[in-house]
ZAROTOR-950257 format. One record per residue (C-alpha): residue number from 1; residue in one letter; y, x, z. Coordinates in steps of 0.25 Angstrom, whole numbers, plus 5000, padded with zeros to 4 digits. Layout:
i  aa  Y  X  Z
NUM  a  Y  X  Z
...
***
This chain:
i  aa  Y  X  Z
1  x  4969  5421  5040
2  x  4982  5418  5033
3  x  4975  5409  5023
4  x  4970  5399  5034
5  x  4981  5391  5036
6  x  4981  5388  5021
7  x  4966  5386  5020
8  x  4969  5377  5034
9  x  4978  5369  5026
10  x  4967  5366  5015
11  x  4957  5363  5025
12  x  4964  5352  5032
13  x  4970  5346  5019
14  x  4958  5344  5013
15  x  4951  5338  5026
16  x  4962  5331  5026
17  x  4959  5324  5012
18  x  4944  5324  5014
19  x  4942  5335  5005
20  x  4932  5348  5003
21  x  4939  5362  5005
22  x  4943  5368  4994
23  x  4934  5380  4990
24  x  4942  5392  4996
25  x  4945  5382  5009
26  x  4931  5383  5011
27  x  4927  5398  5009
28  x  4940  5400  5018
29  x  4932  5391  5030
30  x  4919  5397  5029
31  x  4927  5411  5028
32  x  4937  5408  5042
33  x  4932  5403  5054
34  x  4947  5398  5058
35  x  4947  5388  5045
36  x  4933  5385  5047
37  x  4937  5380  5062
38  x  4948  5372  5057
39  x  4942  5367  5044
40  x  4930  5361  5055
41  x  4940  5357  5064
42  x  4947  5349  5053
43  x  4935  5344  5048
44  x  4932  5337  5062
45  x  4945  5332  5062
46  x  4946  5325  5049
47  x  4932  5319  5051
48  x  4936  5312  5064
49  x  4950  5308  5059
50  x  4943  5301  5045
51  x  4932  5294  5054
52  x  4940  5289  5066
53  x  4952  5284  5054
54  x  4946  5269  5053
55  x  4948  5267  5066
56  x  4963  5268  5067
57  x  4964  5260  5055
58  x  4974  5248  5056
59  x  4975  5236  5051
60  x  4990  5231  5050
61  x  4994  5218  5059
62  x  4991  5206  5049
63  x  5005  5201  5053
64  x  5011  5215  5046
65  x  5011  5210  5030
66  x  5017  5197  5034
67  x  5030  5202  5042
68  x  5031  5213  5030
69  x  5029  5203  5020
70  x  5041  5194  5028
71  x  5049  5207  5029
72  x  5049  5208  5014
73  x  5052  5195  5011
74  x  5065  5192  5020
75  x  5069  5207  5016
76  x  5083  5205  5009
77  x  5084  5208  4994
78  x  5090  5221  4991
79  x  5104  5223  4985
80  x  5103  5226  4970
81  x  5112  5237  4971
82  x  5125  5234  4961
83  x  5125  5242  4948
84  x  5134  5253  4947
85  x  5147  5248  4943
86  x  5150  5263  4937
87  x  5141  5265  4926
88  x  5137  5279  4923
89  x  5146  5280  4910
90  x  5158  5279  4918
91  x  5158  5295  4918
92  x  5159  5295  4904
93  x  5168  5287  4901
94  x  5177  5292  4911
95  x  5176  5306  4903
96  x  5178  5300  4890
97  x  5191  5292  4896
98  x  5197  5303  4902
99  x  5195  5313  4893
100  x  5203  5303  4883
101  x  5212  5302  4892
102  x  5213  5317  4894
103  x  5216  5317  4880
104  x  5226  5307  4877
105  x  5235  5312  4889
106  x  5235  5325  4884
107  x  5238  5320  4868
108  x  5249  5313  4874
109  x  5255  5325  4882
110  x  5254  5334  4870
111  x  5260  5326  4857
112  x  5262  5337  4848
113  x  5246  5338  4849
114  x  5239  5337  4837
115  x  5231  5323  4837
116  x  5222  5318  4831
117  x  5225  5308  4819
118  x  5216  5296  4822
119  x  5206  5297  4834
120  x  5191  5293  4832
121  x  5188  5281  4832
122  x  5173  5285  4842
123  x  5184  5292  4851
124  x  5192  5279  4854
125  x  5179  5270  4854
126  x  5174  5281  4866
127  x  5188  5280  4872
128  x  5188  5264  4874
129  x  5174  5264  4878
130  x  5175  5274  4887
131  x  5189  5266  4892
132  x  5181  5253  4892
133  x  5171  5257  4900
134  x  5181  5265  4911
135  x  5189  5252  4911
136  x  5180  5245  4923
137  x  5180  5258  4930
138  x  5197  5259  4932
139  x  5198  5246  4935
140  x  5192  5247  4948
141  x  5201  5252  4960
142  x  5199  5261  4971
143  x  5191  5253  4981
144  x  5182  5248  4969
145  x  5181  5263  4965
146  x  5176  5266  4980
147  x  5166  5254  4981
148  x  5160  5261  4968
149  x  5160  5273  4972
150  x  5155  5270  4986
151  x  5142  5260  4980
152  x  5131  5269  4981
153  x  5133  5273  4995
154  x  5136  5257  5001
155  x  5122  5255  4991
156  x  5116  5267  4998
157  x  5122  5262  5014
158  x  5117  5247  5010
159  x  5103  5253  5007
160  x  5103  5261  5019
161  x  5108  5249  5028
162  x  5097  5239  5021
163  x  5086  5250  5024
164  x  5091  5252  5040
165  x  5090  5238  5040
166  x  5076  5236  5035
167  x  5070  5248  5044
168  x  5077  5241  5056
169  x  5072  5229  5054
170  x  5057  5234  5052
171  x  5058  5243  5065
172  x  5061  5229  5071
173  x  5050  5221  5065
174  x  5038  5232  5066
175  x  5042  5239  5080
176  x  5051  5230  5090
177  x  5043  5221  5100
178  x  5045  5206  5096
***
C-alpha cells in the first residue's frame, strides 16, 4: 500500500523514542501484514539494542580532563578585535557635507541667483558638525583608507588562521603516537 511507508516511518520513530503507536499506527498494523512484519521486526531490534547498551558504555581515560584543563589554560588570549575606526554616521555626514557642498559650488557658479539673506543659524550648526565629524575621515591617506577597508577581512583571515592552528594542534595531541 502506498501509505506503508508513512506508517513505517511512525513505527520506527516511535520505537525509537520508547513510545506507544499512535492510534491509526496500530489499526494500520493489525490491518497489514507487511507493517506488522516490520513493526515486530523493529520491536526485536530496539529491545536488544537498549539491553546490550550498558555494555558498550565508556568511561573517559581519567588523564582526559587533566590534558583539557592544560589545554585551556596555556590556550593564548584572544585578540579583542579593534573597534571600528569608522563609526556608522560617517554616511550621514558625508550626505550632509556634500550636499552643502553641492550647493555652495553651484551659488557660486550662478551669481545672479537669488540667495537667501541670512542662512539659518541650525543649517550651519549641522554643516560644522557634520564637517567636524568628516575631519578624521580626510585626513587619512590612501594606504590608511585601504587598511580600513581591508580590516574585516585580515580579522576574518587571522580567525581562520587561529582556528587552523587549534584544530592542528588537537589532531596532534588526541591522534599522533607519542
Amino acid at each position: 500500500m502506498i501509505t506503508c511507508w508513512y506508517y513505517k516511518k511512525v513505527i520506527a520513530r516511535s520505537l525509537d523514542e520508547t513510545q506507544g503507536l499512535p492510534a491509526g499506527a496500530a489499526q494500520h498494523v493489525n490491518d497489514c501484514p507487511g507493517c506488522r512484519h516490520f513493526y515486530e521486526v523493529e520491536r526485536a531490534l530496539t529491545r536488544q539494542l537498549t539491553a546490550g547498551a550498558p555494555l558498550h558504555i565508556q568511561l573517559p581515560p581519567p588523564f582526559l580532563r587533566a590534558k583539557i584543563m592544560a589545554a585551556l589554560r596555556r590556550r593564548p588570549q584572544t585578540d579583542v578585535p579593534s573597534p571600528r575606526l569608522i563609526p556608522a554616521v560617517w554616511a550621514t555626514a558625508l550626505v550632509i557635507v556634500s550636499a552643502g557642498f553641492f550647493l555652495f559650488i553651484r551659488d557660486s557658479q550662478h551669481p545672479e541667483a537669488k540667495r537667501p539673506s541670512a542662512p539659518s543659524p541650525t543649517f550651519e550648526v549641522a554643516v560644522q558638525k557634520a564637517a567636524n565629524d568628516i575631519r578624521p575621515l580626510v585626513a587619512l591617506n590612501a594606504i590608511e583608507w585601504s587598511k580600513v577597508l581591508d580590516q574585516p577581512l585580515e580579522v576574518e583571515m587571522q580567525s581562520v588562521v587561529r582556528d587552523a592552528k587549534t584544530a592542528i594542534q588537537l589532531v596532534a595531541q588526541n591522534f599522533l603516537p607519542k
